[in-house]
MARLO-476227 format. One record per residue (C-alpha): residue number from 0; y, z, x. Coordinates in steps of 0.25 Angstrom, whole numbers, always signed. Layout:
BEGIN
<n->NUM | y->Y | z->Z | x->X>
...
END
This chain:
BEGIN
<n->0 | y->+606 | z->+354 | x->+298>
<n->1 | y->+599 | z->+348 | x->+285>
<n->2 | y->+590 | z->+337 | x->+286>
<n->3 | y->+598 | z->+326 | x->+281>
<n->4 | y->+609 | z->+329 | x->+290>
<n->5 | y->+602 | z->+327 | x->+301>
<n->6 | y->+595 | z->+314 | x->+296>
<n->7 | y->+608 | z->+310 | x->+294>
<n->8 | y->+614 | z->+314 | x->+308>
<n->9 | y->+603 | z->+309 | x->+314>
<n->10 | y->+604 | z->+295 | x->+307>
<n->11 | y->+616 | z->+294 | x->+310>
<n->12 | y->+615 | z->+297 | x->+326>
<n->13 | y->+605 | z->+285 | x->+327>
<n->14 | y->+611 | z->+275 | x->+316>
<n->15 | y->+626 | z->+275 | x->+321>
<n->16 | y->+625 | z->+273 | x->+336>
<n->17 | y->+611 | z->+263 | x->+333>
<n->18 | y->+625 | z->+255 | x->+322>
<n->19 | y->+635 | z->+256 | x->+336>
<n->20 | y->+624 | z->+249 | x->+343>
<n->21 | y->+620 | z->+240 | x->+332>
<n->22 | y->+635 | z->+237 | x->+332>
<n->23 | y->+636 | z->+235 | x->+347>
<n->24 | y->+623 | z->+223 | x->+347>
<n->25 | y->+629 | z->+218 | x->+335>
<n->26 | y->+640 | z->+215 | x->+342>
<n->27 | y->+634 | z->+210 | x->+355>
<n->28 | y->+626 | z->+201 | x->+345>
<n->29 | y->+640 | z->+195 | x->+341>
<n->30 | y->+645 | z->+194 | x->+352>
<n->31 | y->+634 | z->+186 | x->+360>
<n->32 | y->+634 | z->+177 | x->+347>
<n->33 | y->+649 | z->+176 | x->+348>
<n->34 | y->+648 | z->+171 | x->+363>
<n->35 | y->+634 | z->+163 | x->+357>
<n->36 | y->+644 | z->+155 | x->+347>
<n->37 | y->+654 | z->+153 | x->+358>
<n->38 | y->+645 | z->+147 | x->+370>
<n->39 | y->+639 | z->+137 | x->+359>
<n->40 | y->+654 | z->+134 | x->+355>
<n->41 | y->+656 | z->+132 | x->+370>
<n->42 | y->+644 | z->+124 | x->+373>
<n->43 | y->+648 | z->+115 | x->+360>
<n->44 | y->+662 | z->+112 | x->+364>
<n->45 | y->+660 | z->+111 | x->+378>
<n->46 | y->+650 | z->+98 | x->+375>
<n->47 | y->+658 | z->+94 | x->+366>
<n->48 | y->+668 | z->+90 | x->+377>
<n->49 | y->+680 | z->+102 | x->+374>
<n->50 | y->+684 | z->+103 | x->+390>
<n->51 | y->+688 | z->+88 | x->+390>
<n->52 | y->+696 | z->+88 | x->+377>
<n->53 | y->+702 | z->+101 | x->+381>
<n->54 | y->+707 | z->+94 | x->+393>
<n->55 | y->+712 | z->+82 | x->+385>
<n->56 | y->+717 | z->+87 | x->+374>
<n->57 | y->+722 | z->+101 | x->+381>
<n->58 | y->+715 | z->+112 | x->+372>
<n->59 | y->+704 | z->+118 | x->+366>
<n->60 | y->+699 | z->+117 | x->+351>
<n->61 | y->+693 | z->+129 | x->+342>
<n->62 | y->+680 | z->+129 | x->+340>
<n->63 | y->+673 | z->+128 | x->+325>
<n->64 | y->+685 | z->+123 | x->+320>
<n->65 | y->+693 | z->+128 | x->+326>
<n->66 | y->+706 | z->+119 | x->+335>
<n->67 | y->+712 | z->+118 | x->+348>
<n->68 | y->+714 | z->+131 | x->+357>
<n->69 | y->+706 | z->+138 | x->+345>
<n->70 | y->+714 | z->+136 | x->+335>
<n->71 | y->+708 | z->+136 | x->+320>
<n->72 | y->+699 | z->+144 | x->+313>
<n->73 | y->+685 | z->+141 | x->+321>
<n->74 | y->+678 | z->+153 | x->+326>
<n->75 | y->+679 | z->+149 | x->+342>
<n->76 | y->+691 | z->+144 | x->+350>
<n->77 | y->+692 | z->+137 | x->+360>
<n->78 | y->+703 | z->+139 | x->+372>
<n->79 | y->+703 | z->+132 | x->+384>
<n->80 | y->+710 | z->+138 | x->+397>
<n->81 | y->+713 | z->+133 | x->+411>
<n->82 | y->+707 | z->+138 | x->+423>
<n->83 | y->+720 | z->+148 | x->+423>
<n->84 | y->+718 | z->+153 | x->+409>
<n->85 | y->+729 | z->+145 | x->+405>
<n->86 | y->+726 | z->+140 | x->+391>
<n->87 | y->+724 | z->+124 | x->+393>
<n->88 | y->+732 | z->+121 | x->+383>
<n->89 | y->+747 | z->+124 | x->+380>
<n->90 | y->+748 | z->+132 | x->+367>
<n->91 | y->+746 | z->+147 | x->+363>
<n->92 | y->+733 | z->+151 | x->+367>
<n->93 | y->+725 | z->+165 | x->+370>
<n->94 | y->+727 | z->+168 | x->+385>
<n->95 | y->+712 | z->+168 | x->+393>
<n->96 | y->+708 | z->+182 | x->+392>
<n->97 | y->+708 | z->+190 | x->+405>
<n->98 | y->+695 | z->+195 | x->+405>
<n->99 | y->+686 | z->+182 | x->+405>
<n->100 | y->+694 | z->+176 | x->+415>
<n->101 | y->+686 | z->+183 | x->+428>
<n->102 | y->+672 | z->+180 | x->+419>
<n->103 | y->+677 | z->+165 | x->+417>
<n->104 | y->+680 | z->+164 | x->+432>
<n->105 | y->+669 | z->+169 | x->+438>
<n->106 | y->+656 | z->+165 | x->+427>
<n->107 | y->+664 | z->+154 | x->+419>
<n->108 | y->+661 | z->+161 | x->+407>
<n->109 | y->+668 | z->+173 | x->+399>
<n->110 | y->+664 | z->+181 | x->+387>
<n->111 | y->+676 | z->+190 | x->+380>
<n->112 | y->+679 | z->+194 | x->+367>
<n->113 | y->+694 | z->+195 | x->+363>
<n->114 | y->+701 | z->+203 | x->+352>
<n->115 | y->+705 | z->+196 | x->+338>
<n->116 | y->+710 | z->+201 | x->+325>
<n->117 | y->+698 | z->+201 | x->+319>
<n->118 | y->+689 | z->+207 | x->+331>
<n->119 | y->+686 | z->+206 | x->+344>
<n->120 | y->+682 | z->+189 | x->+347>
<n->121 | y->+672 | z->+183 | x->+360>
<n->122 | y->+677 | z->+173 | x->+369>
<n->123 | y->+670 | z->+164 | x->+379>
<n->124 | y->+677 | z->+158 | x->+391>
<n->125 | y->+671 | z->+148 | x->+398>
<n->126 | y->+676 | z->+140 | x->+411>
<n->127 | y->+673 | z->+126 | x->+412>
<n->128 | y->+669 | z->+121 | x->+427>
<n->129 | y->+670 | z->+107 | x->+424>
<n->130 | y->+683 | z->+104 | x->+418>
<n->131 | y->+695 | z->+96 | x->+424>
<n->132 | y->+705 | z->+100 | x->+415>
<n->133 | y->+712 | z->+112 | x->+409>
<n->134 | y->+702 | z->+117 | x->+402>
<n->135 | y->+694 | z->+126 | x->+413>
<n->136 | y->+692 | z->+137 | x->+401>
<n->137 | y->+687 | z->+139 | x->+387>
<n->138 | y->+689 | z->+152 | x->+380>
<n->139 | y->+680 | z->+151 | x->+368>
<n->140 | y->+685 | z->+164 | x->+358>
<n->141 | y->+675 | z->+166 | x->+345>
<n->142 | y->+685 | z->+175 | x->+334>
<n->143 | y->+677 | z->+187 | x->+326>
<n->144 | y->+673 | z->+185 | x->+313>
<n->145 | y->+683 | z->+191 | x->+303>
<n->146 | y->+676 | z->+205 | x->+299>
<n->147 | y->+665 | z->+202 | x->+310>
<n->148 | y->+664 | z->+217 | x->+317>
<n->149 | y->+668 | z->+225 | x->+302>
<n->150 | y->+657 | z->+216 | x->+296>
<n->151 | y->+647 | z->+222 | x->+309>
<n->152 | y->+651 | z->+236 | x->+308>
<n->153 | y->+648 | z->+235 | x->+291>
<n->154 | y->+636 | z->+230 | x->+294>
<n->155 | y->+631 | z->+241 | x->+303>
<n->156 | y->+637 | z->+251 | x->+297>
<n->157 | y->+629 | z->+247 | x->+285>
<n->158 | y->+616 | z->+247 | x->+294>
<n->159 | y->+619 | z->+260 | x->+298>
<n->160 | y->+622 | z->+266 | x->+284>
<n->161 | y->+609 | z->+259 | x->+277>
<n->162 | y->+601 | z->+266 | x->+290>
<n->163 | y->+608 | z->+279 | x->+286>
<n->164 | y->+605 | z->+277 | x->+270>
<n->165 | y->+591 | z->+272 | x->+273>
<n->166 | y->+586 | z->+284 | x->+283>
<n->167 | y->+592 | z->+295 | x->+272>
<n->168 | y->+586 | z->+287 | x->+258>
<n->169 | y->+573 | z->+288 | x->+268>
<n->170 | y->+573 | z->+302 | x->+272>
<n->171 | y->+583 | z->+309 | x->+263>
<n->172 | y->+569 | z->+310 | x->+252>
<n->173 | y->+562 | z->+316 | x->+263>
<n->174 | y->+574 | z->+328 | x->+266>
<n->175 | y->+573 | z->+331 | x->+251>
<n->176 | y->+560 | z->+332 | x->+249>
<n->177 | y->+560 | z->+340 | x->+263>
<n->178 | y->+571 | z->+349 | x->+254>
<n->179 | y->+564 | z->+350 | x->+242>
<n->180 | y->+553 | z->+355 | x->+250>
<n->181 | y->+562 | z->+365 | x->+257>
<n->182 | y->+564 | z->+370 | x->+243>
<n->183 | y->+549 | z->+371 | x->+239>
<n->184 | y->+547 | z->+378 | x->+249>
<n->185 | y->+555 | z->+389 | x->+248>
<n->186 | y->+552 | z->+391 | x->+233>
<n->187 | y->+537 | z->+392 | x->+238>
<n->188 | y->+542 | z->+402 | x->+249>
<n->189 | y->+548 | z->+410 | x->+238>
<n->190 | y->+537 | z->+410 | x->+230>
<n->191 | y->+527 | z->+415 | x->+242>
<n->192 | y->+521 | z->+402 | x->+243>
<n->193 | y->+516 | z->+402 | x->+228>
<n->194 | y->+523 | z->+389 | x->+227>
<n->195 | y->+517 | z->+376 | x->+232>
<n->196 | y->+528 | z->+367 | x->+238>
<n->197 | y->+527 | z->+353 | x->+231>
<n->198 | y->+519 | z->+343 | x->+243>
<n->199 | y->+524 | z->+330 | x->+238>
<n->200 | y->+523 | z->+319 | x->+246>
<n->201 | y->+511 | z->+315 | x->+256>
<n->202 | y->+524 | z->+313 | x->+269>
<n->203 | y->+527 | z->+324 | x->+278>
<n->204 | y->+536 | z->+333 | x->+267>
<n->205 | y->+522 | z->+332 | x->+258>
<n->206 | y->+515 | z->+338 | x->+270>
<n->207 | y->+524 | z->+346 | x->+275>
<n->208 | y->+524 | z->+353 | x->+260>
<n->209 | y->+509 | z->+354 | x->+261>
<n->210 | y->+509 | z->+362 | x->+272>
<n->211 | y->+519 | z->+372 | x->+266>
<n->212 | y->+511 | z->+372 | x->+257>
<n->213 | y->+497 | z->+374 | x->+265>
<n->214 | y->+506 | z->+385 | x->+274>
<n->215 | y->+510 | z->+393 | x->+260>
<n->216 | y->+496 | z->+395 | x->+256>
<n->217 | y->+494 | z->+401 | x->+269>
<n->218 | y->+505 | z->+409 | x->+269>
<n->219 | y->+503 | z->+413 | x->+253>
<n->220 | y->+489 | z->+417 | x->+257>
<n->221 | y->+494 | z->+427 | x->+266>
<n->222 | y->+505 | z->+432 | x->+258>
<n->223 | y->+495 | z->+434 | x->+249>
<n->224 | y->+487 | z->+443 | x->+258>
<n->225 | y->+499 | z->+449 | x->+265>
<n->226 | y->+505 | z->+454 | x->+251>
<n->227 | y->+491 | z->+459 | x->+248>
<n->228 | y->+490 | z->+467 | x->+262>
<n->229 | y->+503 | z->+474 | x->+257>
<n->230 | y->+498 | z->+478 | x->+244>
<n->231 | y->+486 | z->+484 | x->+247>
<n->232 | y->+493 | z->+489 | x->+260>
<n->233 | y->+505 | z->+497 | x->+249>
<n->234 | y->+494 | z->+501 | x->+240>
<n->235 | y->+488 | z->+508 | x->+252>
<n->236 | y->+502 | z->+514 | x->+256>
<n->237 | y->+503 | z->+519 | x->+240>
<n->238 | y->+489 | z->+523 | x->+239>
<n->239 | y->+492 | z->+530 | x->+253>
<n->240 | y->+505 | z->+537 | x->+249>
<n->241 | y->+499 | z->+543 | x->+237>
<n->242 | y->+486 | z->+549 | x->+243>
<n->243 | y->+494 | z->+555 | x->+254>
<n->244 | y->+507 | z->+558 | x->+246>
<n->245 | y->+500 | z->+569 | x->+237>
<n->246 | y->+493 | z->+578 | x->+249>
<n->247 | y->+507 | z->+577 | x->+255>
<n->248 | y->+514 | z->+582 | x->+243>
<n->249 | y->+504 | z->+594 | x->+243>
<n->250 | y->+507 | z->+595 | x->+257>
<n->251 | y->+522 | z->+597 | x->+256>
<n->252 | y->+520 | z->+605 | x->+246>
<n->253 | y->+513 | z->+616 | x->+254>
<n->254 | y->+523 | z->+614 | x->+265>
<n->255 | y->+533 | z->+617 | x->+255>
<n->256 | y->+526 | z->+629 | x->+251>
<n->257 | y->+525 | z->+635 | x->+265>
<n->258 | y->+539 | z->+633 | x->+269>
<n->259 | y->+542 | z->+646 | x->+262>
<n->260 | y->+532 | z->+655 | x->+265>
<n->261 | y->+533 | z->+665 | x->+276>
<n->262 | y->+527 | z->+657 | x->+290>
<n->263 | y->+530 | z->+658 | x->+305>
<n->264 | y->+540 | z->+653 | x->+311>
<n->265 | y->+532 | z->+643 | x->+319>
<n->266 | y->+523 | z->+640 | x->+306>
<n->267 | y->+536 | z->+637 | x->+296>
<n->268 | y->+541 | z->+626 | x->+308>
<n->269 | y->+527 | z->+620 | x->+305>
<n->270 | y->+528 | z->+620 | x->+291>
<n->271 | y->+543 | z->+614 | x->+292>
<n->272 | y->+538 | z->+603 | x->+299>
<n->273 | y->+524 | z->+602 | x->+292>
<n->274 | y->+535 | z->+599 | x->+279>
<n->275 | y->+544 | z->+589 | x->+287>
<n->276 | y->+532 | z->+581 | x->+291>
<n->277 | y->+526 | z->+581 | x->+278>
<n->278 | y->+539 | z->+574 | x->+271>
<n->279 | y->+538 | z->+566 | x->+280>
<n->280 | y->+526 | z->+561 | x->+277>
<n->281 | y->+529 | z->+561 | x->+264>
<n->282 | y->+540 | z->+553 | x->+267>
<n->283 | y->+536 | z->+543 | x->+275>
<n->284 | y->+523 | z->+543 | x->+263>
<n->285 | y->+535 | z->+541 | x->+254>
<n->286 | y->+541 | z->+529 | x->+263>
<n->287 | y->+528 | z->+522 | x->+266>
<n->288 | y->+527 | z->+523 | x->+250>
<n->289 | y->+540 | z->+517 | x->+246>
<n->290 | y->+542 | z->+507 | x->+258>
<n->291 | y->+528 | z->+500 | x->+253>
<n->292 | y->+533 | z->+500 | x->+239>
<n->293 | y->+546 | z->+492 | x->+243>
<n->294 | y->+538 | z->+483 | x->+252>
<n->295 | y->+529 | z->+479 | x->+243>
<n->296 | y->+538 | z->+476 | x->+233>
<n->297 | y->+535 | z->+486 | x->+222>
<n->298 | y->+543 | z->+484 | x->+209>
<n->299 | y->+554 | z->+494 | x->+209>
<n->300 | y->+551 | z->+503 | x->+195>
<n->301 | y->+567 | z->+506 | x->+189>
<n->302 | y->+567 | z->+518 | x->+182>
<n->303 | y->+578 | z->+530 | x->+177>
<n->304 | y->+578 | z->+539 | x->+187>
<n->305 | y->+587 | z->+552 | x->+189>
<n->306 | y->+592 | z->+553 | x->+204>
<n->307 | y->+594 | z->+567 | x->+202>
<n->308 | y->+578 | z->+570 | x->+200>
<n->309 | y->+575 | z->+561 | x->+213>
<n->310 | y->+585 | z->+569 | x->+223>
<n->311 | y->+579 | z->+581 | x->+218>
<n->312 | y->+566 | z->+578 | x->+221>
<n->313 | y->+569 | z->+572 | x->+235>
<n->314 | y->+577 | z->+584 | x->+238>
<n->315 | y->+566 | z->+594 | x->+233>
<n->316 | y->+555 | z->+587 | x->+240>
<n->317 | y->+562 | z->+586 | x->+254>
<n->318 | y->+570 | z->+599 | x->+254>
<n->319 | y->+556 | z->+605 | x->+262>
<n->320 | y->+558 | z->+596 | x->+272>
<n->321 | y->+572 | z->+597 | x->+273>
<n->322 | y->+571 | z->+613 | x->+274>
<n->323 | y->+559 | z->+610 | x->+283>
<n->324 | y->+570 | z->+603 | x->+293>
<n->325 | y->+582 | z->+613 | x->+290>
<n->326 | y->+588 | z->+603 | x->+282>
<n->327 | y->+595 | z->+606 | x->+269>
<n->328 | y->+595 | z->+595 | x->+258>
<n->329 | y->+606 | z->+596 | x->+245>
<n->330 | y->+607 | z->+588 | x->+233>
<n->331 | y->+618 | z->+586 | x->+224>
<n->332 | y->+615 | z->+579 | x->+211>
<n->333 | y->+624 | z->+576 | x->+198>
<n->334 | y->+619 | z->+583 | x->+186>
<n->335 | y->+613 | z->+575 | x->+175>
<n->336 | y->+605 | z->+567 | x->+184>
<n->337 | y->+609 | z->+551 | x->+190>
<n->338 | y->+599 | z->+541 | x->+183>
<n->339 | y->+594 | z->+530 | x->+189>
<n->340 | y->+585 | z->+517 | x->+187>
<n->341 | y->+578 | z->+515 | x->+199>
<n->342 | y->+564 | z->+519 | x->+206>
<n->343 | y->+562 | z->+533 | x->+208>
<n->344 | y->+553 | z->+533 | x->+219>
<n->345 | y->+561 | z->+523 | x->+227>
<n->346 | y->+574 | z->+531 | x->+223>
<n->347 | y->+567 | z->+545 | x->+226>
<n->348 | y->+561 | z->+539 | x->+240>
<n->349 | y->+575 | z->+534 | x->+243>
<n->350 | y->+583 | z->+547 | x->+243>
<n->351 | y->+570 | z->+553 | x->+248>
<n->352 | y->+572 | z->+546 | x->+261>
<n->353 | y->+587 | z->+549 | x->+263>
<n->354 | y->+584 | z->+564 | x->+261>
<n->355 | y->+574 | z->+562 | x->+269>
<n->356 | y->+582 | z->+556 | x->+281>
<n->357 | y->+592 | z->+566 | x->+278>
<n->358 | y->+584 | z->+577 | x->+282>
<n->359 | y->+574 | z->+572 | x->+293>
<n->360 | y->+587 | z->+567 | x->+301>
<n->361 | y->+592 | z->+579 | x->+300>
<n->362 | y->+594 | z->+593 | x->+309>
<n->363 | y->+590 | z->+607 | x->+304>
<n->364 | y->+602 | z->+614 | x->+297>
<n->365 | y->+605 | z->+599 | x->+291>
<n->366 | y->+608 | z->+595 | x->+277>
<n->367 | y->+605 | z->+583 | x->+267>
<n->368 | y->+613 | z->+582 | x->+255>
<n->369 | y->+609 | z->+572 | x->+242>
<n->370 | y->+619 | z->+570 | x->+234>
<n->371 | y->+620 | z->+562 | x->+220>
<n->372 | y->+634 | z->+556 | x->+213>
<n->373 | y->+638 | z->+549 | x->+203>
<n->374 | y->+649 | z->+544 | x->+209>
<n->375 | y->+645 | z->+531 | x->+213>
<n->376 | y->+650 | z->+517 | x->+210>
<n->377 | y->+646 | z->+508 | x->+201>
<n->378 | y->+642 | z->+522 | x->+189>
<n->379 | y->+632 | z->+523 | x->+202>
<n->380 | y->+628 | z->+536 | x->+207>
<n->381 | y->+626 | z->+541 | x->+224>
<n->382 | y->+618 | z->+547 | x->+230>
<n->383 | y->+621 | z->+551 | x->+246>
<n->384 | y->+611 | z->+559 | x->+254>
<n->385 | y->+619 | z->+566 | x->+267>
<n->386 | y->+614 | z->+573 | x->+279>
<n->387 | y->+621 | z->+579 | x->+290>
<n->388 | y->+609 | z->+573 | x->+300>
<n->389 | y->+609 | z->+568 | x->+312>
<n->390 | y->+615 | z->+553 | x->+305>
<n->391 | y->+612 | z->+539 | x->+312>
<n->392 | y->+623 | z->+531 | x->+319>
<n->393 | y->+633 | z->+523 | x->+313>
<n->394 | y->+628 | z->+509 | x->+318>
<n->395 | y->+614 | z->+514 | x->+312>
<n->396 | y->+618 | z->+514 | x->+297>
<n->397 | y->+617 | z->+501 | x->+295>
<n->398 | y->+603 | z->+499 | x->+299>
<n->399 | y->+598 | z->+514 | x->+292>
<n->400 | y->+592 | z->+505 | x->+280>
<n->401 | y->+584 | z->+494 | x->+289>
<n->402 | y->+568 | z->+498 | x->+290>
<n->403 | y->+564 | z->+504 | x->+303>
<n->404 | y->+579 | z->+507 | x->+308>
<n->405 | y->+580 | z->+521 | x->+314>
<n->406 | y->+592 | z->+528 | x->+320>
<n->407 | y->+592 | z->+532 | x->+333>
<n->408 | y->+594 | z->+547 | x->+329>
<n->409 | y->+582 | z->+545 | x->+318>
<n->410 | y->+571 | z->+539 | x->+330>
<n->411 | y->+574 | z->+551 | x->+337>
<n->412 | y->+574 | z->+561 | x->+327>
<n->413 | y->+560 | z->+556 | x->+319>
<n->414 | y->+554 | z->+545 | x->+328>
<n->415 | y->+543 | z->+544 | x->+318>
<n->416 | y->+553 | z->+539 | x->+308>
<n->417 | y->+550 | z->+522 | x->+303>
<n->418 | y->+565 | z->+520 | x->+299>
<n->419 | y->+560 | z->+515 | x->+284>
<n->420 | y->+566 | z->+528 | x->+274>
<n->421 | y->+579 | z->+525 | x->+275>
<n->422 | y->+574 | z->+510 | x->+274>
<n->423 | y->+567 | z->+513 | x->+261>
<n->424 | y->+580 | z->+520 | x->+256>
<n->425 | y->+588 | z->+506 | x->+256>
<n->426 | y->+577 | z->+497 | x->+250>
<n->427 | y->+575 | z->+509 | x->+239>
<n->428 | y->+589 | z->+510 | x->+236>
<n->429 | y->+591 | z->+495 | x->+236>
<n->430 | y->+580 | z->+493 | x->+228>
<n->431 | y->+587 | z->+503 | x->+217>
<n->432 | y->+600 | z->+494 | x->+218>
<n->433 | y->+608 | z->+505 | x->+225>
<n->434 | y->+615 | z->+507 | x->+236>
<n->435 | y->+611 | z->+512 | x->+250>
<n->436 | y->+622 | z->+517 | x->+261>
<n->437 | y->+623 | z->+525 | x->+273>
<n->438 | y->+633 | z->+534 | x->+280>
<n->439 | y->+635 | z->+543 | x->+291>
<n->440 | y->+640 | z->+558 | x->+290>
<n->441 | y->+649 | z->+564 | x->+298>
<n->442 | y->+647 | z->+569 | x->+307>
<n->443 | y->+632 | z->+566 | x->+305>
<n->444 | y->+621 | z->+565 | x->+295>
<n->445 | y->+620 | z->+552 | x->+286>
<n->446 | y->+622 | z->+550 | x->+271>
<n->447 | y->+615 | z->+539 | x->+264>
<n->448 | y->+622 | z->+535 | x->+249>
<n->449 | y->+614 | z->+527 | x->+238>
<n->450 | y->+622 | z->+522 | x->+226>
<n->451 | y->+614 | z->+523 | x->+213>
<n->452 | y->+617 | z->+518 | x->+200>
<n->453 | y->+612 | z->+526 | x->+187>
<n->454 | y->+609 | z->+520 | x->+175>
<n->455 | y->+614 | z->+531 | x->+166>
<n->456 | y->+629 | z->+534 | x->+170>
<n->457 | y->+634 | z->+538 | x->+158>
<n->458 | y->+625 | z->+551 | x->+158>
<n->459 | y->+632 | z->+557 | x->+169>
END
């Protein structure tokens, strides 16, 4: 709920029952200056001698103006009734009302209001103690002013709205400036604190935009240290990666070397896995290298590149490793060669991962098959690498993408794993503007399928 609403809500919860009660002493008001008028009126007409005419002359005059029995246009008349509640006079008259008769009786005063066209009217009846005559009673009945309670209820009802109007004009500058200040202050969020937020004023929206500011520079500053902790922290894995990355190449290549030469049994199930252990190394070297890259933000440098060149080189360079665990890896590529425009190191390091995976989750006697179309939609190409592996579960697909997620067959098969290769592959592929998708085989294995998009269809 905004601001304003509530203001408003809460306006009016406290304005409109504070205007009932308003209402209700107004009314009390009017009605003890009502019976005010009418005791005065009383008090006049009794010393002016009314009981003794009335019982001479046998009726009542109105008051202020008015003439016998209330006749006439005078606000107050004046009706006179025996001790029986007969009127004292023969003539039409108002019959004594029922409910001051037990009032009259028992205090010799009674106060009662009785309806009229134009409202509800109060009437006094008082017994007189010292009369001979007919006239024991006086019902004294004051008429409402015409418009009398429409003219009240405008009247509040105007209070209540000018309340209304003056506590928004008051406080609706303060909710926008509170708004503008919202506004201000996510520009400057987006621009990493850069941007000051305007402090005007020298009220509480002024200092609370002063302290945003004073908490910005604080949080800049350490931005500031943090982003330079992580450059120096991905120029050390770079740095890193390329001192180690060249004695490892050197070492797979003399592991390559031996795994044909003439060695014992037991010393060529150590050079098999001496080779698995260094692709992994290299592999995780690899990760480590392109994970930082895409962390830190690094510009991704589009250029043509022939997808035919990348799968060979990715199957050349893990075929050892693949022969090291009994698996077979097959390529299938259209002659002519797929351009691309995209990063070759990322695209490489991509299908890199997938071969990869294909092989690691595999079992001896296992195959890994990388295939290349131009069938895909849009003028696209596709690209599926396929194993026949142990696979993952069907409610594991979804989350085979999300950093750090591992299959149950994957933790038990290489606990060493971190869960971030096929992780990279997504971000890779996204970065290129493909597509990423993952199925199982049956009855197992798993086939990943990106869709590229050449640049240069028409020299298929």
């Amino acid at each position: 709920m905004s601001l304003r609403t509530r203001l408003l809500l809460t306006t009016l919860a406290v304005a409109v029952p504070l205007t009932v009660a308003l209402f209700f002493v107004a009314e009390r008001w009017r009605h003890a200056d009502k019976e005010d008028s009418i005791d005065r009126f009383l008090s006049t007409e009794l010393s002016s001698g009314i009981i003794g005419r009335c019982e001479t002359e046998g009726g009542g005059r109105g008051g202020r103006g008015g003439g016998p029995r209330g006749a006439g246009p005078g606000p107050i008349e004046l009706i006179p009734y025996t001790r029986t509640y007969e009127l004292a006079r023969r003539g039409p008259g108002p019959a004594f009302p029922d409910a001051l008769k037990e009032a009259v009786m028992s205090s010799g005063r009674a106060v009662g209001v009785f309806s009229h066209e134009q409202g509800r009217g109060l009437q006094v009846a008082v017994r007189i103690s010292d009369t001979t005559g007919p006239c024991d009673i006086l019902l004294a009945r004051m008429r409402p002013r015409p418009g009398e309670s429409r003219d009240l209820l405008i009247g509040l009802a105007s209070i209540l709205l000018i309340v209304v109007a003056a506590i928004w004009f008051a406080v609706g500058p303060t909710i926008a400036r509170i708004h503008r200040l919202a506004q201000h202050v996510r520009s400057s969020a987006a621009s990493h604190y850069g941007v000051p937020v305007p402090d005007t004023g020298q009220d509480e929206v002024g200092a609370l935009a002063r302290a945003f500011n004073e908490a910005g520079i604080e949080v800049r500053t350490h931005l500031t240290d943090v982003e330079a902790r992580e450059a120096t922290l991905r120029e050390f894995v770079a740095n890193t990666a390329h001192d180690v990355a060249t004695p490892l190449t050197v070492l797979q290549s003399h592991l390559a070397s031996l795994e044909g030469a003439p060695l014992p049994p037991a010393h060529a199930i150590e050079v098999n896995g001496a080779i698995r252990e260094a692709h992994y190394m290299a592999s995780r070297l690899r990760n480590l290298t392109t994970a930082s890259r895409l962390e830190g933000g690094v510009p991704i440098e589009r250029v043509r590149t022939d997808l035919n060149g990348v799968i060979e080189r990715v199957v050349a360079r893990l075929t050892p490793l693949a022969r090291a665990a009994g698996v077979e890896v097959n390529f299938a590529v259209p002659e002519g060669g797929v351009v691309v425009e995209a990063d070759p190191t990322l695209v490489e390091q991509a299908i890199s991962n997938l071969v990869d995976n294909g092989i690691r989750y595999n079992t001896p006697g296992g195959h890994v098959a990388v295939v290349l179309d131009r069938t895909g939609t849009e003028g696209g190409s596709w690209l599926a690498v396929e194993d026949d592996g142990l696979g993952v579960k069907p409610e594991e697909l979804p989350h085979l993408a999300t950093r750090r997620f591992r299959g149950d067959d994957a933790r038990s098969r290489r606990p060493d794993g971190q869960g971030i290769g096929l992780a990279i592959v997504a971000e890779a592929i996204a970065r290129s503007g493909w597509t990423l998708r993952f199925r199982a085989n049956t009855p197992s294995g798993l086939t990943a399928e990106v869709s590229a998009y050449p640049i240069e269809p028409s020299g298929y």
